[in-house]
C-alpha positions as CSV (number, residue, x, y, z in Angstrom):
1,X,-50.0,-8.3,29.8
2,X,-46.7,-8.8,29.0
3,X,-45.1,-5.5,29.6
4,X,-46.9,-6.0,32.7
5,X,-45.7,-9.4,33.8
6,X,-42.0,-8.4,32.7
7,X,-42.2,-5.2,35.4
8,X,-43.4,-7.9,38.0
9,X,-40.7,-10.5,37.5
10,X,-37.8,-7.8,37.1
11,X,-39.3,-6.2,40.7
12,X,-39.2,-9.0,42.2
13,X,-35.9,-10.5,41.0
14,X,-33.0,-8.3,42.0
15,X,-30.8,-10.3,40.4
16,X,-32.8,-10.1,36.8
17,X,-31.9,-6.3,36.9
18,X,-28.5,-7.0,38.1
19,X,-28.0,-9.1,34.5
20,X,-30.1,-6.3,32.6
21,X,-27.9,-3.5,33.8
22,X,-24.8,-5.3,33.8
23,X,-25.3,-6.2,30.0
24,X,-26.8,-2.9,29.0
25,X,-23.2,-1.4,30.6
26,X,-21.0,-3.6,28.8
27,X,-22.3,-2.8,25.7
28,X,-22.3,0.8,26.3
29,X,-18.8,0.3,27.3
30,X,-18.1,-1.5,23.8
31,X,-19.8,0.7,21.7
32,X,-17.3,3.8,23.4
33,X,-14.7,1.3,22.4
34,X,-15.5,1.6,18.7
35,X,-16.4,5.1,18.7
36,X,-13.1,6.2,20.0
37,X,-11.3,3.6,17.6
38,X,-13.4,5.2,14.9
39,X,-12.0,8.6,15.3
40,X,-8.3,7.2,15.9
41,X,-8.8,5.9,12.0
42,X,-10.5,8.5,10.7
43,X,-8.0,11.1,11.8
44,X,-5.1,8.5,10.7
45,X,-6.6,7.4,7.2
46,X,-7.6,10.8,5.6
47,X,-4.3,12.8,5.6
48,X,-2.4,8.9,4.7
49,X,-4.9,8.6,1.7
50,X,-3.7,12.3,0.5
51,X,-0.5,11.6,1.1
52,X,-0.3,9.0,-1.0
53,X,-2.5,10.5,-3.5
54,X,0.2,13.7,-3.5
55,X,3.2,11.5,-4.3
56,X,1.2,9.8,-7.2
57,X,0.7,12.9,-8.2
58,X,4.6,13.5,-8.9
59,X,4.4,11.1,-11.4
60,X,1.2,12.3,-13.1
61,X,2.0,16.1,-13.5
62,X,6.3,14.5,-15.3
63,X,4.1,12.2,-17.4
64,X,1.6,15.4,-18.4
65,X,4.5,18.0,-19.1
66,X,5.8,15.8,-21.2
67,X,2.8,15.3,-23.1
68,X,3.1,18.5,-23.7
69,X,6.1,18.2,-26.2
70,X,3.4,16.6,-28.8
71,X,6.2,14.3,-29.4
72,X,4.5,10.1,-29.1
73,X,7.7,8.8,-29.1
74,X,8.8,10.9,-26.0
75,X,5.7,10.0,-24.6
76,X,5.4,6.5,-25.1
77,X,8.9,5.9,-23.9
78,X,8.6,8.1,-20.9
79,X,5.4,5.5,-20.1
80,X,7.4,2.4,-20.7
81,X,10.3,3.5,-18.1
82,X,7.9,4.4,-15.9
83,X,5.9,1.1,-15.4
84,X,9.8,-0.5,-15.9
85,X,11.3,1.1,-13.0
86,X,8.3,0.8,-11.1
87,X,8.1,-2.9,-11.3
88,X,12.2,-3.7,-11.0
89,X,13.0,-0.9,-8.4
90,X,10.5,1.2,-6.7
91,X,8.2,-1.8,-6.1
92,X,10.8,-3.9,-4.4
93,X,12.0,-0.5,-2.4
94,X,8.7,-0.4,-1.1
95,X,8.0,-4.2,-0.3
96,X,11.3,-4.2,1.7
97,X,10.1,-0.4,3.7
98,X,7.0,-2.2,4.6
99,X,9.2,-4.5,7.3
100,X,9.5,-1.6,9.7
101,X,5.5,-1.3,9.9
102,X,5.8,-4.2,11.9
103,X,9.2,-3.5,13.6
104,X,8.6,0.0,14.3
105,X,4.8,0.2,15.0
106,X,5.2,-2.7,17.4
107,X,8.0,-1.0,18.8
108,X,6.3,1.8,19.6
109,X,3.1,0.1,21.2
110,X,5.9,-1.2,23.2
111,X,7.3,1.9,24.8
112,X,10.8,0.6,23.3
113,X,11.4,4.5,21.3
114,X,15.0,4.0,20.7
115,X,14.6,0.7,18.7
116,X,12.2,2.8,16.2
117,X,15.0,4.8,15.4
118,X,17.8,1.8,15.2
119,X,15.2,0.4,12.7
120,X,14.8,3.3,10.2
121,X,19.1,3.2,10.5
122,X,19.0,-0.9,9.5
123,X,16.2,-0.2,6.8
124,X,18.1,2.8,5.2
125,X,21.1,0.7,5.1
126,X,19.7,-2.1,3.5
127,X,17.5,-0.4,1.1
128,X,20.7,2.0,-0.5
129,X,22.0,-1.4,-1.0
130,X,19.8,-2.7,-2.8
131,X,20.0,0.5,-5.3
132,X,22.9,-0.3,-6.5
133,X,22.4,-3.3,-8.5
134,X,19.0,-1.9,-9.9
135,X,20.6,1.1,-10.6
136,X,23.1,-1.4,-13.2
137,X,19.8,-3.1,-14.1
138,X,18.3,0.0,-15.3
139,X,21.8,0.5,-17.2
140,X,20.1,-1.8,-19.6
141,X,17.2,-1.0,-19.9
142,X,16.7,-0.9,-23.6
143,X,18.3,-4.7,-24.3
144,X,15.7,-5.8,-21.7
145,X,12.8,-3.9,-23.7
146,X,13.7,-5.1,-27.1
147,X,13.8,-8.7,-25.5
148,X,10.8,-8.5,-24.8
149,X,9.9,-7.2,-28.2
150,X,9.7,-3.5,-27.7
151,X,10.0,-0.9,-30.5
152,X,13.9,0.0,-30.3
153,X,13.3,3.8,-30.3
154,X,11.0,3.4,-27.7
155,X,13.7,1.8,-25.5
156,X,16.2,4.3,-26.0
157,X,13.7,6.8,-25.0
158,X,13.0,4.5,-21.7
159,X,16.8,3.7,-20.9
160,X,17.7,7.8,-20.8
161,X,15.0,8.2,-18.7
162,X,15.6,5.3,-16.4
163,X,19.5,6.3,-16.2
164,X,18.5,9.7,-15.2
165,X,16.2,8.5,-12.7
166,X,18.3,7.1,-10.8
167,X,19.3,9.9,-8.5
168,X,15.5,9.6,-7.4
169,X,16.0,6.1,-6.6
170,X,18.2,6.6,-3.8
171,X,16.1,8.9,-2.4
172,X,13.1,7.3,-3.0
173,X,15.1,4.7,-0.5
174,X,15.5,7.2,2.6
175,X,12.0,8.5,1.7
176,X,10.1,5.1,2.2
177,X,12.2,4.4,5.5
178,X,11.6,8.4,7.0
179,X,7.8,7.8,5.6
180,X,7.3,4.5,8.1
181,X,9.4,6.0,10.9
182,X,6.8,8.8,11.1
183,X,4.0,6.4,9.9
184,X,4.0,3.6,12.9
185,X,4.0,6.7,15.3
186,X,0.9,8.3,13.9
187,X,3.0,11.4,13.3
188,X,0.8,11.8,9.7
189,X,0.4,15.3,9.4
190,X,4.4,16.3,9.0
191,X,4.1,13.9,5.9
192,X,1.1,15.2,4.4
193,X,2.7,19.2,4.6
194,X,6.2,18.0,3.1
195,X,4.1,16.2,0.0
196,X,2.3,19.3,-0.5
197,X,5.3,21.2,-0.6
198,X,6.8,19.2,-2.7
199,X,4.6,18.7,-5.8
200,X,4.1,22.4,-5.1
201,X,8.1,22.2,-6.2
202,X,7.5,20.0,-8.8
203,X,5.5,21.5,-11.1
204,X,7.2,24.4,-11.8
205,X,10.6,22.7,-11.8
206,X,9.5,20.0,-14.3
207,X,8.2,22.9,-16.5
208,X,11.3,24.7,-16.5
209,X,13.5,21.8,-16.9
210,X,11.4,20.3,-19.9
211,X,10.5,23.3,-21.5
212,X,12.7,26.1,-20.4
213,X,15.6,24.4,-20.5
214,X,14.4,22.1,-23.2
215,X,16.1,19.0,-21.4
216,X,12.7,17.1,-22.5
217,X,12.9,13.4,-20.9
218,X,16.1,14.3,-19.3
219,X,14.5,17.4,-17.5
220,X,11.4,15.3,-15.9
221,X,13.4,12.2,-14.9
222,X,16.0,15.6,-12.7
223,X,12.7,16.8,-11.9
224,X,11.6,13.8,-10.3
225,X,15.3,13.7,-8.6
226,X,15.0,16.7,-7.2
227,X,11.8,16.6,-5.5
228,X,12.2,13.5,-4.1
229,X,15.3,14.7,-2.7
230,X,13.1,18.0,-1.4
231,X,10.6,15.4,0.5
232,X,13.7,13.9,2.2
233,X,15.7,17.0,3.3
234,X,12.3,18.7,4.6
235,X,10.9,15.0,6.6
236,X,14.6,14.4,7.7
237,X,14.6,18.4,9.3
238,X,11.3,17.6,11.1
239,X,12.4,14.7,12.5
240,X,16.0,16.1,13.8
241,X,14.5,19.4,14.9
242,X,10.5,18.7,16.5
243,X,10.1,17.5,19.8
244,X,7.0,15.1,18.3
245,X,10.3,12.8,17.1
246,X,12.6,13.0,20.9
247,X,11.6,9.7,22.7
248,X,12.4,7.6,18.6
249,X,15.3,10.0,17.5
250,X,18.7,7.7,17.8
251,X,21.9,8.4,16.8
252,X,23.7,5.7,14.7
253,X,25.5,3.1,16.6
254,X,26.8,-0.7,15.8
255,X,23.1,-1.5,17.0
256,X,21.7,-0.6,13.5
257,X,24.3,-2.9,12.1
258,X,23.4,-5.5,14.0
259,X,19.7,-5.2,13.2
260,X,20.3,-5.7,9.8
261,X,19.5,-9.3,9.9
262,X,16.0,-9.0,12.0
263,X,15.2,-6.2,9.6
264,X,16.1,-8.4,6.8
265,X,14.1,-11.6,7.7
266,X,10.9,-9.8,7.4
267,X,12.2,-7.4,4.5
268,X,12.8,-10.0,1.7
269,X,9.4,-12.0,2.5
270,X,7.8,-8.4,2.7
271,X,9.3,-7.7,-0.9
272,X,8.2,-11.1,-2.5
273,X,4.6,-10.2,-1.7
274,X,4.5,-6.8,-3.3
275,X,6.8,-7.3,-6.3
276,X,4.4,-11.2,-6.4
277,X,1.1,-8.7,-7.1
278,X,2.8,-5.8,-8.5
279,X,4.3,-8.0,-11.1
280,X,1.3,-9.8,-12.3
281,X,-0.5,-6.8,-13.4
282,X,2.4,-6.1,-15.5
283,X,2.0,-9.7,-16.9
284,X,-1.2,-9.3,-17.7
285,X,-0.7,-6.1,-19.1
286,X,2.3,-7.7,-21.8
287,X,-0.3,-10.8,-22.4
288,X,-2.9,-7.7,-24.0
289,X,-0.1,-7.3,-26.4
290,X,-0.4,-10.4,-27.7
291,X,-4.0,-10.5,-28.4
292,X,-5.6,-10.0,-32.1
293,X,-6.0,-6.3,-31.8
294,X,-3.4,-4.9,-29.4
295,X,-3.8,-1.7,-29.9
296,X,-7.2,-1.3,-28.7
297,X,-7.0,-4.3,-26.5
298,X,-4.0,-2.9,-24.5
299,X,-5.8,0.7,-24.4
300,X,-8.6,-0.4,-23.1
301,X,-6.8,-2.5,-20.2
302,X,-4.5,0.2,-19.3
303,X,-7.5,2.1,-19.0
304,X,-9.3,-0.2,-16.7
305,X,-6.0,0.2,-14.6
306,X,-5.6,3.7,-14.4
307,X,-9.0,3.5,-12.8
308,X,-8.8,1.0,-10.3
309,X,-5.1,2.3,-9.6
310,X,-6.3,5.7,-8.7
311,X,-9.2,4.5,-6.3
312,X,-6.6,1.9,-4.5
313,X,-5.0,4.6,-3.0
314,X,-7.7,4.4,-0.5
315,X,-7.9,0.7,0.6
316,X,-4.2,1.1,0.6
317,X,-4.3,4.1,2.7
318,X,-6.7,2.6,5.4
319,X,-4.6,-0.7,5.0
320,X,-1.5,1.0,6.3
321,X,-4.2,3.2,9.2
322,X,-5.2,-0.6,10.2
323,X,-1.0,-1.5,10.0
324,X,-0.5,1.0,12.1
325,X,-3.3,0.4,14.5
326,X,-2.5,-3.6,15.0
327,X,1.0,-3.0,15.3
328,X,1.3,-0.4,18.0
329,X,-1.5,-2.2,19.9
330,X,0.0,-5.6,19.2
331,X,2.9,-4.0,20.6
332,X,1.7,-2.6,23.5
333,X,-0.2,-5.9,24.8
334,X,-3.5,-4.8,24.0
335,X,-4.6,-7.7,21.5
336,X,-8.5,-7.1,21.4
337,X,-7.5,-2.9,21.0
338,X,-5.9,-4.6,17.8
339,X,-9.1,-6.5,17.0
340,X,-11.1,-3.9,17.3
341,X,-9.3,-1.8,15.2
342,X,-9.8,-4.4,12.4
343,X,-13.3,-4.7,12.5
344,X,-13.5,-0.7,12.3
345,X,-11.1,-0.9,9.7
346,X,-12.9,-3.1,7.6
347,X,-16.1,-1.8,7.8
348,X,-15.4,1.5,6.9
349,X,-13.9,-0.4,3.9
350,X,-17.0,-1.8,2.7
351,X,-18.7,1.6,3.5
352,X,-16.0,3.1,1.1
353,X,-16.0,0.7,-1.7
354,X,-19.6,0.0,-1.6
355,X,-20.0,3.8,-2.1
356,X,-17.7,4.1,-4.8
357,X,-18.7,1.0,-7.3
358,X,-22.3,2.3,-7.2
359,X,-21.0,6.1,-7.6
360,X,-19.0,4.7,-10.9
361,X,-21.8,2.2,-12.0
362,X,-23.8,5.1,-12.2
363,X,-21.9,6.9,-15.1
364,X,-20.2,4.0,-16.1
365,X,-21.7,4.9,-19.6
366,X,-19.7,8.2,-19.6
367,X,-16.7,8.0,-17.7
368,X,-14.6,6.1,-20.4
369,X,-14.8,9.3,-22.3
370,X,-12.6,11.2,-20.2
371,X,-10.0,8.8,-20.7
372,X,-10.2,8.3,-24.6
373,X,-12.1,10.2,-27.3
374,X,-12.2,6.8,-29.8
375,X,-15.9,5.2,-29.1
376,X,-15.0,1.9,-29.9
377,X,-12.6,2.0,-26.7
378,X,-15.3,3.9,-24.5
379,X,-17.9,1.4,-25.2
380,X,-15.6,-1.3,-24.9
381,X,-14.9,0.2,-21.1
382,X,-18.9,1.0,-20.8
383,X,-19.4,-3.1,-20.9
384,X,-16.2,-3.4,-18.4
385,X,-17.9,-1.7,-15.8
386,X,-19.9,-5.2,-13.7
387,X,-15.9,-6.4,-13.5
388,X,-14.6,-3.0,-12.8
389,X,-16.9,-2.6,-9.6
390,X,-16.4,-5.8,-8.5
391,X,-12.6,-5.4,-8.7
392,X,-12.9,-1.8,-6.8
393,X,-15.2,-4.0,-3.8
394,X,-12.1,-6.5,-3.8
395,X,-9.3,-4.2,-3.7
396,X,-10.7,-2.9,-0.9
397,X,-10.6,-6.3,1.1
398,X,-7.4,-6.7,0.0
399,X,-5.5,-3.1,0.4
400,X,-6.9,-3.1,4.2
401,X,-6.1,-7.3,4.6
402,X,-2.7,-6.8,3.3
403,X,-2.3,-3.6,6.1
404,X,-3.1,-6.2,8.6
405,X,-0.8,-9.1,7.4
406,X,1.9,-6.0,7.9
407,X,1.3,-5.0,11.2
408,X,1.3,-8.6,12.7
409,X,4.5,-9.5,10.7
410,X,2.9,-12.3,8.7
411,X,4.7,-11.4,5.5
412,X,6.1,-14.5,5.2
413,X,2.9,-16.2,4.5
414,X,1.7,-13.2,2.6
415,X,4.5,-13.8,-0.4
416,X,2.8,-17.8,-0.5
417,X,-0.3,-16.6,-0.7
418,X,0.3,-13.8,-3.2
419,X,2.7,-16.9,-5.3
420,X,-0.7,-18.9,-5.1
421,X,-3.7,-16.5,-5.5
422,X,-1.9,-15.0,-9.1
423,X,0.6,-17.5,-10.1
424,X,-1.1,-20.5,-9.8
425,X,-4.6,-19.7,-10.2
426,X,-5.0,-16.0,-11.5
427,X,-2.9,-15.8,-14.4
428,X,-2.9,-19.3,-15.8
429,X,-7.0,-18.5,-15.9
430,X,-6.1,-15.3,-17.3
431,X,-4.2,-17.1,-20.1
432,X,-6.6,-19.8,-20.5
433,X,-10.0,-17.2,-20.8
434,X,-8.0,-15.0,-22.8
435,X,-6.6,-17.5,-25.9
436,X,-8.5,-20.5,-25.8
437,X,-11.9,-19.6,-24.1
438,X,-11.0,-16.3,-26.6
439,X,-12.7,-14.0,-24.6
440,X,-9.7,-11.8,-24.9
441,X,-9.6,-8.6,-22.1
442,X,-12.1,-9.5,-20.5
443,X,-10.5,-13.3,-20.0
444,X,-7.6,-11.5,-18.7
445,X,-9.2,-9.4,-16.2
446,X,-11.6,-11.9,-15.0
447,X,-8.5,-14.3,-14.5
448,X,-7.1,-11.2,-12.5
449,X,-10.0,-10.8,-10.4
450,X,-10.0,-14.3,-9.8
451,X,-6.3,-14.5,-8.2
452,X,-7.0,-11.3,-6.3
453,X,-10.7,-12.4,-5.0
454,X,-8.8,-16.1,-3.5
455,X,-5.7,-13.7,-2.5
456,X,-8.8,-11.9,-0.4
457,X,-10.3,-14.9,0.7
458,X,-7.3,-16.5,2.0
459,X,-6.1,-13.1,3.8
460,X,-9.8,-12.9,5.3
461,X,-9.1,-16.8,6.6
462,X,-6.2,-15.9,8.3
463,X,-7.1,-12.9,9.8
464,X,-10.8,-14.1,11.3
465,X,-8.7,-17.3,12.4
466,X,-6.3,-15.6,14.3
467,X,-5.3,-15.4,18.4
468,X,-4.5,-12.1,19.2
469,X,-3.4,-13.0,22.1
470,X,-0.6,-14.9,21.0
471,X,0.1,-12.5,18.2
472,X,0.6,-9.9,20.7
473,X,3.0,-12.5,22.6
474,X,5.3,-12.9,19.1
475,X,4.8,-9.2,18.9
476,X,6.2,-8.9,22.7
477,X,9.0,-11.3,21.6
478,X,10.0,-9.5,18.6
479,X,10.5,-6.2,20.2
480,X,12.0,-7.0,23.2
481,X,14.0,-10.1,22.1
482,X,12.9,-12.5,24.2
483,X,12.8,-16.3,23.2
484,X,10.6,-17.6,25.9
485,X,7.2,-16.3,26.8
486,X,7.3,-17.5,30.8
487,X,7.7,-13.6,31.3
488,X,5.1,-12.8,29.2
489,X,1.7,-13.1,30.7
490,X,-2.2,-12.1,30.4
491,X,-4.1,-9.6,32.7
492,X,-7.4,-9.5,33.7
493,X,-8.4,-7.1,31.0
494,X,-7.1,-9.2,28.3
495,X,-3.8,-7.4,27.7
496,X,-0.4,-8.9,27.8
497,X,2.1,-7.6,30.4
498,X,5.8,-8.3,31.5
């Protein structure tokens, strides 16, 4: 009766089937919209993620080889440098790098190819500079450690390796700028050959220069140096020699210069927000020390991080696919394109982590074996594994959020927010749980997840809050320089054209 009544009133109401069609073609027209934004990611996020997961790997293979030497001190000290520089120079290196996601990628939405390249100039520039006075930092790297109540042996270890590392700093500069140049014009695949080729370099050169040559600590920090170097000479010969890089290839002029100071304004607030998070696991990492039994206390942390590290490679991977994404559409006019492609983003980030934490809950009973032989510490990790999850489901939010905040250039409010979420709220709690609640680790890494969950919340705020279509008119602005927006006006279709 129903069916039958519905056929009537749709025959004899034209305009009934008008709507129905109307609506069934918009949404076919919106679901082709997602599909084709799904494949754009997809094809974008897979060869980032192993990119990243190949440089990582540098540092993996120097920290194995050494191992090797069955010497702990070498070992240990080799460790300390490693989470030392990473914190006071290659964390701030990459904070700074991540400016030109925003002034690149919406440069290239924009059709403005020539500014991508006067970019890379300003943020090569800028970042050697700031080399220099970590490279005097790292100088003293032992006096800092012992300050902060490191074994003195250990430290020496740490300052030769630092000193010698810092060859691979400078490099490690030009890399991060080539990396976004090619980044923020999808150009993915050049970077995922040059990392393979490179820790293809790496591991026999680290062997030879540790073992060989029996240069030991020396040997791996030259090892790093000279594949990092490796990476640059083989990205910078792509990018001077393939067509791909014609319409964004510049050549230096006063221009760059002159960009300094737009490349710096959204550098330094870009570097406060990484080094702000970076930084606080490190903090929490020293507060393990001074609990009642460090030694198994600091294990099993360090543990928990190594884990959670290794899967953030992802979220962080589909956070700069989703940078990308918003930037060159922001850049291009198109703010719902750049909508879009943060809806798909994120949902194929709760796919991911969803997967993932129910993967590891699974053998969460054996995985802290292949970490550690001593039962104590595995079982301690078994009990971890409710916070672990949770943390993996968070990161995700936040790897793919903080992609987002990049490609719309809201860096400035990502360092406050980052201050906030783990320096007002996450590690005092930390502290609190840890020594007077005395729940110890698991204080500490529930404080953690706490700043990290608001840091999440607060990104999520921003983001669902958002106008697009006035974020594509700053993004407009920014490229083209511009201080009023009377040129700058919206189509039909939503976009934003001159």
């Amino acid at each position: 009766m129903n069916v039958a009544l519905s056929f009537s009133l749709d025959h004899k109401c034209p305009l009934l089937r008008c709507c129905g069609s109307l609506g069934g073609k918009k949404m076919r027209e919106k679901w082709r919209v997602y599909q084709k934004e799904v494949k754009k990611v997809s094809f974008l996020a897979a060869p980032i993620i192993t990119v990243f997961v190949l440089q990582y790997l540098l540092q993996v293979v120097t920290v194995i080889i050494v191992g090797h030497l069955g010497d702990e001190l070498l070992l240990s000290g080799i460790s300390i440098a490693s989470s030392f520089v990473r914190v006071t120079g290659f964390a701030l290196l990459l904070g700074m790098a991540g400016a030109l996601e925003t002034l690149c990628g919406q440069a290239y939405g924009a059709q403005q190819y020539q500014k991508i390249g006067v970019y890379t100039y300003s943020c090569m520039i800028c970042l050697l500079l700031a080399c220099f006075p970590i490279s005097i930092l790292w100088f003293f790297t032992d006096k800092l450690l012992i300050s902060i109540g490191q074994d003195p042996s250990i430290s020496s270890i740490a300052r030769k390796y630092s000193i010698f590392l810092i060859p691979n700093l400078f490099a490690h500069a030009i890399l991060q700028s080539l990396m976004r140049y090619l980044l923020t014009q999808s150009l993915i695949l050049p970077l995922l050959f040059c990392s393979l080729a490179t820790l293809s370099f790496h591991i026999p050169i680290c062997w030879l220069l540790v073992f060989h040559f029996n240069l030991k600590v020396v040997g791996a920090a030259l090892a790093l140096g000279m594949s990092y170097w490796l990476n640059v000479i083989l990205l910078g010969l792509y990018i001077v020699f393939s067509p791909s890089c014609n319409k964004t290839r510049a050549p230096f002029s006063m221009e760059a210069i002159s960009s300094i100071g737009k490349f710096f304004r959204l550098a330094i607030p870009s570097a406060v927000m990484v080094c702000f998070e970076w930084w606080s696991y490190e903090i929490i990492l020293l507060l393990s020390g001074l609990l009642p039994n460090p030694k198994v206390e600091a294990s099993m942390l360090s543990i928990c991080f190594s884990m959670t590290y290794l899967h953030y490679f992802i979220p962080y991977g589909l956070g700069a696919t989703a940078s990308t994404r918003v930037s060159n559409e922001l850049g291009a006019g198109n703010p719902e394109a750049a909508k879009v492609a943060v809806k798909v983003v994120g949902v194929l980030g709760i796919i991911e982590s969803v997967t993932m934490s129910a993967a590891l809950f699974g053998c969460h009973n054996m995985l802290g074996y292949a970490f550690t032989s001593d039962t104590q510490i595995a079982n301690h990790i078994a009990s971890f594994w409710p916070l672990i999850c949770l943390s993996i489901l968070i990161d995700s939010f936040l790897g793919i959020l903080s992609g987002v905040a990049r490609g719309c250039g809201w860096q400035r409010v990502g360092a406050y927010v980052n201050l906030g979420s783990y320096y007002i709220v996450g590690i005092p709690m930390a502290a609190v749980l840890a020594f007077v609640v005395h729940l110890r680790v698991k204080g500490l890494w529930i404080g953690l997840v706490s700043g990290a969950t608001l840091q999440s919340f607060l990104f999520a705020l921003i983001t669902t809050f958002t106008n697009w279509h006035k974020q594509a008119l700053k993004a407009r602005e920014r490229v083209l320089e511009e201080n009023t927006r009377q040129n700058l006006c919206p189509t039909s279709d939503g976009s934003i054209q001159l």
